[in-house]
C-alpha positions in Angstrom: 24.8 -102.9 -51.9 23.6 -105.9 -49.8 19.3 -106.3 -50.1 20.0 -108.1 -47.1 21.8 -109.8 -44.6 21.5 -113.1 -46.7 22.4 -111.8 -48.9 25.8 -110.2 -47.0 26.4 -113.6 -45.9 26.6 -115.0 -49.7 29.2 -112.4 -50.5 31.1 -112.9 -47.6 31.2 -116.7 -47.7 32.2 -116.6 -51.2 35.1 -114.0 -51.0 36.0 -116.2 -47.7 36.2 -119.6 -49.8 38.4 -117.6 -52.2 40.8 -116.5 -49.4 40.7 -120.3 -48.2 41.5 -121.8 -51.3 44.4 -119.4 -52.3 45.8 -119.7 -48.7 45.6 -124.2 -49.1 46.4 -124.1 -53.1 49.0 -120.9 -53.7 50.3 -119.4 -49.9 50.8 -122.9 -48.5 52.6 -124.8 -51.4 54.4 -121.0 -51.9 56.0 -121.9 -48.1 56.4 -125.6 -47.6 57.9 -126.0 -51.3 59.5 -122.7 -52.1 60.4 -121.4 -48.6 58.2 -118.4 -49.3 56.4 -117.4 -45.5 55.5 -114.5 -46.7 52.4 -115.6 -48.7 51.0 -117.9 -46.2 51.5 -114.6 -43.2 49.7 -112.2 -46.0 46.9 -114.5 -47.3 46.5 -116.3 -44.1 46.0 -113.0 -42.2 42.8 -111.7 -44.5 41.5 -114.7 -44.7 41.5 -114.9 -41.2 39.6 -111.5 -41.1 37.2 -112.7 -43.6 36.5 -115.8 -41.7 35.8 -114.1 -38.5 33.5 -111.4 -40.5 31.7 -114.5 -41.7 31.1 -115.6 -38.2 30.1 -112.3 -37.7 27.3 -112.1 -40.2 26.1 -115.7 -39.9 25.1 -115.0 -35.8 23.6 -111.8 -37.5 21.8 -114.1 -39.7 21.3 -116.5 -37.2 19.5 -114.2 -34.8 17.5 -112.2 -37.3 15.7 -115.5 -39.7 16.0 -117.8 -36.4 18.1 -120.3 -38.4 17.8 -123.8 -36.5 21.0 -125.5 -35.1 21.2 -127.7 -37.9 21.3 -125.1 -40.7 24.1 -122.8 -38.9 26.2 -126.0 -38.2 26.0 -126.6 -41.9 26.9 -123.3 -42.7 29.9 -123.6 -40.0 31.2 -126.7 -41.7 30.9 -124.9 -45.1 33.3 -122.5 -44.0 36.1 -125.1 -42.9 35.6 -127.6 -46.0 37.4 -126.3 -49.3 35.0 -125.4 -51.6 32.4 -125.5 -49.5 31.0 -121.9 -49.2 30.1 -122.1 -53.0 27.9 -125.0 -52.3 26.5 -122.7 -49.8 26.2 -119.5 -51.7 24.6 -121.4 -54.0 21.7 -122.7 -51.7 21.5 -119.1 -50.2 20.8 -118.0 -53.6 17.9 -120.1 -54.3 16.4 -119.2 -51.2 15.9 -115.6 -51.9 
C-alpha cells in the first residue's frame, strides 16, 4: 500500500488534517451551538488516534531519513495548524 514510510506519513497527515478540521468546523460548532456532545466525543476521539499514529510514524520517519530538528518541528506545527498537514503532504510529495 505504502512505497514507504514517507509516504505513510503523507497519508496519515492528510486523513489526520481531515479529522482536525471536521472536529474544529462540524463536532465543535455541533456542541457549543446545538448542544450536541456527542460529535465532538466521536470525532475528537479518532482524531486523537490519528494524531498520535502521526506522531508515531513521523519519529519512524524521523529516525529512518535522519530528519533535522527543524524539519520535524515543522512537521509538528503542521499537525496543530488547521490546514496545515496539506501544506505538508504536499511538500512530502514533491520530495519523492
Amino acid at each position: 500500500m505504502f512505497r514507504n514510510t514517507i509516504d505513510q506519513l503523507r497519508i496519515v497527515g492528510f486523513i489526520e488534517g481531515i479529522s482536525f478540521l471536521l472536529l474544529l468546523f462540524i463536532a465543535m460548532p455541533l456542541k457549543y451551538m446545538l448542544n450536541q456532545p456527542l460529535a465532538v466525543t466521536i470525532v475528537g476521539g479518532l482524531h486523537g488516534v490519528l494524531f498520535v499514529w502521526f506522531m508515531i510514524v513521523l519519529g519512524v520517519v524521523t529516525l529512518r531519513y535522519k530528519w533535522s530538528v527543524k524539519k520535524v518541528a515543522g512537521a509538528i506545527l503542521a499537525s496543530i495548524i488547521p490546514f496545515g498537514t496539506f501544506v505538508l503532504e504536499r511538500k512530502l510529495r514533491d520530495q519523492v
